[in-house]
Backbone as a printed PyTorch tensor [residue, N CA C, xyz], in Angstrom:
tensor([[[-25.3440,  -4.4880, -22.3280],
         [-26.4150,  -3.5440, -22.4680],
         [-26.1160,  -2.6500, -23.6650]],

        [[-27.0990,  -2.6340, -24.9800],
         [-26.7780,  -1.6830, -25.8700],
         [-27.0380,  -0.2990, -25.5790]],

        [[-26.4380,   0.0610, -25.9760],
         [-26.1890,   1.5610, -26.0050],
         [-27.3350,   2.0520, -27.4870]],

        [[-28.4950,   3.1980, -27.6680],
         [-29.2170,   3.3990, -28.4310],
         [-28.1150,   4.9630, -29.3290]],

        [[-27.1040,   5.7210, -28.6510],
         [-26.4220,   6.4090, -29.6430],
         [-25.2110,   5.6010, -29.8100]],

        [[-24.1990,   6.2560, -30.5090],
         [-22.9910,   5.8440, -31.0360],
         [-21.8090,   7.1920, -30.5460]],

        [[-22.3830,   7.2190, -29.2850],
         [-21.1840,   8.3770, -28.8280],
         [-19.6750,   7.6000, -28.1930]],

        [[-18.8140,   7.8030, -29.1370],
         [-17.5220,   7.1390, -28.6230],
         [-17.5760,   6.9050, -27.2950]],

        [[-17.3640,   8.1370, -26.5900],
         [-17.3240,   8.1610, -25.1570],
         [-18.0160,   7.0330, -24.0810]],

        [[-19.3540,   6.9460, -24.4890],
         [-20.5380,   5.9610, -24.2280],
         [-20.1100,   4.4140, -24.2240]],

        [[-19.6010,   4.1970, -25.8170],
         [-19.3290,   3.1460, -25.9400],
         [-17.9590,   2.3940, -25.5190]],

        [[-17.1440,   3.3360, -25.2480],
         [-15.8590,   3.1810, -24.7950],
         [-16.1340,   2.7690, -23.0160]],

        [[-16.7820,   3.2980, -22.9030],
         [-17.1840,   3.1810, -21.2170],
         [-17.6520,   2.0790, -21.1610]],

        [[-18.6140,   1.2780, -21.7680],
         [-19.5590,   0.2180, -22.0580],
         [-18.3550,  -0.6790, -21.9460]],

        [[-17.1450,  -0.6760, -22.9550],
         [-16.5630,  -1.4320, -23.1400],
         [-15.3550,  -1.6410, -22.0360]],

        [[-15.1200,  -0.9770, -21.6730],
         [-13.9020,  -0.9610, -20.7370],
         [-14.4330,  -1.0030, -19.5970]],

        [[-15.6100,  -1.4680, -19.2520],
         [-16.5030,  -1.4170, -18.1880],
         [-16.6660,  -3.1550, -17.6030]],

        [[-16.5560,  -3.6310, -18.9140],
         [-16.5770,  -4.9750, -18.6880],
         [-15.3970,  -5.7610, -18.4430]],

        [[-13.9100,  -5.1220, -18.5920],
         [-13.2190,  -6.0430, -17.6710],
         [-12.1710,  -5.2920, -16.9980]],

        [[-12.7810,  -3.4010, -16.6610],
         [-11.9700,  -2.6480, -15.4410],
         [-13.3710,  -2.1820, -15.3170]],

        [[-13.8780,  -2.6290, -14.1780],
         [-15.4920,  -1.4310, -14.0280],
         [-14.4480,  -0.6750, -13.0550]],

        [[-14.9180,   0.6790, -13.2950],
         [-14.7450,   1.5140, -11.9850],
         [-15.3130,   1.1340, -10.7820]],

        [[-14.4340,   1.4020, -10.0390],
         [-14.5520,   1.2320,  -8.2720],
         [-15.4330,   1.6060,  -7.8700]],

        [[-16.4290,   0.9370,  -6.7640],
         [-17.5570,   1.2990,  -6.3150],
         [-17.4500,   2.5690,  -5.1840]],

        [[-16.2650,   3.1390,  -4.8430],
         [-15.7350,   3.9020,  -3.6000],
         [-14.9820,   4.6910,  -4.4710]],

        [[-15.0080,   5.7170,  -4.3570],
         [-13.8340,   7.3110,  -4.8110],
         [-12.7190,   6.6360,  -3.5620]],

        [[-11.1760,   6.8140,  -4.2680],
         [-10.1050,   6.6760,  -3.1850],
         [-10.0480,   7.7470,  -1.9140]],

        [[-10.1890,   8.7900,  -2.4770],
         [-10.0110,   9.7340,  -1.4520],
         [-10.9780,   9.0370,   0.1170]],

        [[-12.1440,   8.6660,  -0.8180],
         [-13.4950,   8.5850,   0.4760],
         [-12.7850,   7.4360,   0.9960]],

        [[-13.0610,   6.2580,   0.4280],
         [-12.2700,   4.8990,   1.1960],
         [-11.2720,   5.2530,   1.8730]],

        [[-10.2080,   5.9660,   1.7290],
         [ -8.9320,   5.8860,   2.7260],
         [ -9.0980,   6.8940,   4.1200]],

        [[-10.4010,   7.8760,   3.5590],
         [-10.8650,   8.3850,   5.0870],
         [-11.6540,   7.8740,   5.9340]],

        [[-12.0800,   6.7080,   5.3420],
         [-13.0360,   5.7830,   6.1830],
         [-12.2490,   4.8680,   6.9610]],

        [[-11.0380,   4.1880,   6.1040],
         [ -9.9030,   3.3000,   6.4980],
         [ -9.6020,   3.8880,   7.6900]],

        [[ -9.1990,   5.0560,   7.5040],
         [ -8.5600,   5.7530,   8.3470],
         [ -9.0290,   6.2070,   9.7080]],

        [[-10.2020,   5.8170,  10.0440],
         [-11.1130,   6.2250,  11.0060],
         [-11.5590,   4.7740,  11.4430]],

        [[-11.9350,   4.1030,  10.5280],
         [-12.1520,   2.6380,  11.6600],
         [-11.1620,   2.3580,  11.8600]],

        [[ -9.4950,   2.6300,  11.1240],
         [ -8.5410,   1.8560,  12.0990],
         [ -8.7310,   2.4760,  13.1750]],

        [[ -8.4460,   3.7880,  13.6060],
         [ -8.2250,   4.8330,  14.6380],
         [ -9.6630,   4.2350,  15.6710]],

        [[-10.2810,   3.9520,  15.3290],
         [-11.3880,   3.6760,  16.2510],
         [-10.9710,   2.1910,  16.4110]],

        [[-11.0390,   1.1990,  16.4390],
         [-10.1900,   0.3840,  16.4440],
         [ -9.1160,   0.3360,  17.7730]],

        [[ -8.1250,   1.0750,  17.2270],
         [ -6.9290,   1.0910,  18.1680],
         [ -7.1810,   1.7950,  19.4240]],

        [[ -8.5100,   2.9330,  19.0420],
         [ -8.8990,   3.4170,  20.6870],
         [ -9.7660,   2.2090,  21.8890]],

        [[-10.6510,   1.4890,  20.7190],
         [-10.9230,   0.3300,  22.0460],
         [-10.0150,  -0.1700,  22.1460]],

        [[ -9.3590,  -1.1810,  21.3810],
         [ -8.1260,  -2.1950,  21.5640],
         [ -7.3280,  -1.3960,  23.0940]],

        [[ -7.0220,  -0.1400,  22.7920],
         [ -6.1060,   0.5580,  23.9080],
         [ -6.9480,   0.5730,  25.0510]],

        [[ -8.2270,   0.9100,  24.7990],
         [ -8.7650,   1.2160,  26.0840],
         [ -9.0410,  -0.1120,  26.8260]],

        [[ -9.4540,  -1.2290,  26.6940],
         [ -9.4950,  -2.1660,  26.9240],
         [ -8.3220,  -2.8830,  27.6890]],

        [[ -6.8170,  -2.4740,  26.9730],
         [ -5.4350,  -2.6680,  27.6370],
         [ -5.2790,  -1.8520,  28.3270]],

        [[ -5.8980,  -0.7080,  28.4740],
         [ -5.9750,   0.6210,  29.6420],
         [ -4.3220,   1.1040,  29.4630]],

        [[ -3.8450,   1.4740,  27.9440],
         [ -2.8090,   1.6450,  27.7170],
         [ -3.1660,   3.3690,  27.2970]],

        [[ -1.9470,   4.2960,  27.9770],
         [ -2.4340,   5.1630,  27.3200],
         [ -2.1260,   5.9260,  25.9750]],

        [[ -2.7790,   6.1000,  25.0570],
         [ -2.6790,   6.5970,  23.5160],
         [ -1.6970,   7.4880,  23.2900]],

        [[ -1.4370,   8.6550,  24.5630],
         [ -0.2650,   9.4920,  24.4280],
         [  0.9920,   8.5600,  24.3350]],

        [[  1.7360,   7.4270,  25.2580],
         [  2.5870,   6.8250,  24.8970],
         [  2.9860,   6.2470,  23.8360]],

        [[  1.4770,   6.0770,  23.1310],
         [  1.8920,   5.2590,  21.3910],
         [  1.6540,   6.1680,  20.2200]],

        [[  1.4910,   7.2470,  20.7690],
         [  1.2340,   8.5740,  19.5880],
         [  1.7260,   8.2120,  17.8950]],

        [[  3.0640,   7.3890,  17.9560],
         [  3.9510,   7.7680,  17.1200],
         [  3.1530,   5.6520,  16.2240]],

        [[  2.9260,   5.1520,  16.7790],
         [  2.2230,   3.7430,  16.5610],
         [  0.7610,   4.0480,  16.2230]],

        [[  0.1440,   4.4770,  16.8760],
         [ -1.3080,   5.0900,  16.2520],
         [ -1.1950,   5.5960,  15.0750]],

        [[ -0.3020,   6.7370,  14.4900],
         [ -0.1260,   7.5310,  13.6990],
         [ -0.0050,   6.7740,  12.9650]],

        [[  1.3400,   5.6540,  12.7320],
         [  1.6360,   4.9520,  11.8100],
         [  0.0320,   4.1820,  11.3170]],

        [[ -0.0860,   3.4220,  12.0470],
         [ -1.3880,   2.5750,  11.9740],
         [ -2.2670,   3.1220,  11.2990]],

        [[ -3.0810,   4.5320,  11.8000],
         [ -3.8250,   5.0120,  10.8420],
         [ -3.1740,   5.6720,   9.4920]],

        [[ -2.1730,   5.7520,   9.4910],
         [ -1.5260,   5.8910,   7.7100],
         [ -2.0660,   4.7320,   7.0930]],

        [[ -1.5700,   3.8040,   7.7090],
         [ -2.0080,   2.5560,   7.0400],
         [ -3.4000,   2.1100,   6.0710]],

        [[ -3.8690,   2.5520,   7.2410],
         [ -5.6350,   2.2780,   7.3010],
         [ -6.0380,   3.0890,   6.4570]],

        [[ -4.9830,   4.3280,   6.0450],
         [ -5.7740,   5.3750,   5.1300],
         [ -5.1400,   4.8140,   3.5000]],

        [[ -3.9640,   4.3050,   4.1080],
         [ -2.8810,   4.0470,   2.5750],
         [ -3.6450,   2.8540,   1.6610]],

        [[ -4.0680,   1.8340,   2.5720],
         [ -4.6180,   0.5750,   1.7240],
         [ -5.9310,   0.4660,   0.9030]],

        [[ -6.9180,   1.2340,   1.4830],
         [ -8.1770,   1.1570,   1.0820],
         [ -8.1930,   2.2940,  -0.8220]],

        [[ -6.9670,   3.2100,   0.0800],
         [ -6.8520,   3.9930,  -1.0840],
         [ -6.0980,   3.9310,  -2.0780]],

        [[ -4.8450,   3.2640,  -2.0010],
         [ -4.4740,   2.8050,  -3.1560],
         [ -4.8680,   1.6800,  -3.4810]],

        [[ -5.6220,   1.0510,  -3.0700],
         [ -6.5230,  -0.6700,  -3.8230],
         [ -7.7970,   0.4190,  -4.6220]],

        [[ -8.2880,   1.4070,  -4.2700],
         [ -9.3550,   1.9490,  -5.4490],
         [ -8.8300,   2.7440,  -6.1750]],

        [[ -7.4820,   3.5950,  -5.7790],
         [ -6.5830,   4.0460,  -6.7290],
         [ -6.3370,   3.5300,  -7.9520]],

        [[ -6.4150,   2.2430,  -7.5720],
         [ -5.4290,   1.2690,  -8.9900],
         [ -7.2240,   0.7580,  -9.2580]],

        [[ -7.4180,   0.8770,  -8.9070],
         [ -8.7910,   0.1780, -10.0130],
         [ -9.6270,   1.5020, -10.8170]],

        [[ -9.5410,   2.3540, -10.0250],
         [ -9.8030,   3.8900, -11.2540],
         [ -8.8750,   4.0230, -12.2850]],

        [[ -7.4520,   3.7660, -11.6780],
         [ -6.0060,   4.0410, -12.8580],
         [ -6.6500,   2.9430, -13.7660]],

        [[ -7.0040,   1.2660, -13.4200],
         [ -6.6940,   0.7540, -14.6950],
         [ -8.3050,   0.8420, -15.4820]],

        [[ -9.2710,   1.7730, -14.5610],
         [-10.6220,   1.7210, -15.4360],
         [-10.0300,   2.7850, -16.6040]],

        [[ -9.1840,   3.9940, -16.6810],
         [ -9.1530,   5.2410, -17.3890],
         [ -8.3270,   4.8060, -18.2660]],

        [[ -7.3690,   3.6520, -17.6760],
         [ -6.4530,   3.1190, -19.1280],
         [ -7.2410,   2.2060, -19.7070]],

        [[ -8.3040,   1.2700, -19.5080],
         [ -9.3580,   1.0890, -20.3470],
         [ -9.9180,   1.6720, -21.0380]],

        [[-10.5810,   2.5700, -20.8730],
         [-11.7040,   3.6400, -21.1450],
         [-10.4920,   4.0370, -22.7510]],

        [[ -9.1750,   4.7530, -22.3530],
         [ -8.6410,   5.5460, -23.0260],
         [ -8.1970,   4.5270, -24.0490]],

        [[ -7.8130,   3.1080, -24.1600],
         [ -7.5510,   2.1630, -24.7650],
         [ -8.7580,   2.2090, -26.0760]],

        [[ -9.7730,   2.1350, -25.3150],
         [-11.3200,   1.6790, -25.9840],
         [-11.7700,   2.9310, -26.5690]],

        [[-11.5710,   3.7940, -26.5230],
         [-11.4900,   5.3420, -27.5650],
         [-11.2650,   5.3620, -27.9720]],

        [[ -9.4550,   5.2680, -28.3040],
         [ -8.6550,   5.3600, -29.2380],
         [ -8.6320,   4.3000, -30.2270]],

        [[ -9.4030,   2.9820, -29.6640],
         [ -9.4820,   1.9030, -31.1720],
         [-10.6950,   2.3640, -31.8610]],

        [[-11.4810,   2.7130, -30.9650],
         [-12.9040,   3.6000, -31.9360],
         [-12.6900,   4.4780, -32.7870]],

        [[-11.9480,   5.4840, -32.1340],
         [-11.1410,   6.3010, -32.6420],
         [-10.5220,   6.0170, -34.0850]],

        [[ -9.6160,   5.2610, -34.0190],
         [ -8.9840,   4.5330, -35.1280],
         [ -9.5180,   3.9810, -36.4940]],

        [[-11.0580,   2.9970, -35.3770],
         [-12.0380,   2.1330, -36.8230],
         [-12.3230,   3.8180, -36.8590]],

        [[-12.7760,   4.5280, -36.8680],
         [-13.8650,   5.8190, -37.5490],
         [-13.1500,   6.2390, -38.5260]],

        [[-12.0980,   6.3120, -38.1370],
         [-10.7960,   7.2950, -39.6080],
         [-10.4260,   5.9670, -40.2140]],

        [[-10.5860,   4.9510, -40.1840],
         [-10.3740,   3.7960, -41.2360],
         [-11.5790,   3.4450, -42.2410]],

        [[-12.5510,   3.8660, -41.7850],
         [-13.8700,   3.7700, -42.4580],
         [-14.3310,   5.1010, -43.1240]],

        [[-13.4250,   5.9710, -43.1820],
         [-13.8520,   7.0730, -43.9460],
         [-13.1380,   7.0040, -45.3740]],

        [[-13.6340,   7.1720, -46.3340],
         [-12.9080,   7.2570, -47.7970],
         [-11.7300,   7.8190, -47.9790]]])
């Protein structure tokens, strides 16, 4: 998709868009969502075993770390490598502009 100005920023995005797009989910949000369907999750699973949740306090806990850790560092690393794109694709713009000046 062309871009109609020539704002670095714009075009740097354009470009680093096509092989790191940013993540469709903010990390923060995904790993509180993770973090809640595991936990919901482990409350049927338990209730169903009619086990009670106070005995596994310390297993729940872990579990929902989990559930919060994965979702969020898998969009973590796809924002990290969209901004080292982005910042890649600036700085060569960057570069042609002061090479093309007299």
């Amino acid at each position: 998709m062309p871009m109609d100005n020539d704002d670095p920023s714009d075009i740097a995005h354009e470009r680093a868009s096509r092989y790191a797009p940013l993540p469709a989910y903010k990390p923060l949000n995904s790993g509180i969502v993770g973090a809640f369907i595991t936990g919901f999750q482990i409350s049927v699973f338990m209730g169903l075993a009619r086990l009670n949740v106070d005995d596994f306090a310390g297993a729940v806990a872990v579990t929902s770390v989990v559930g919060f850790a994965l979702p969020f560092a898998y969009f973590w690393n796809q924002e990290r490598k969209y901004y080292a794109a982005w910042a890649s694709e600036y700085k060569q713009l960057q570069n042609d502009r002061y090479a093309k000046r007299p």
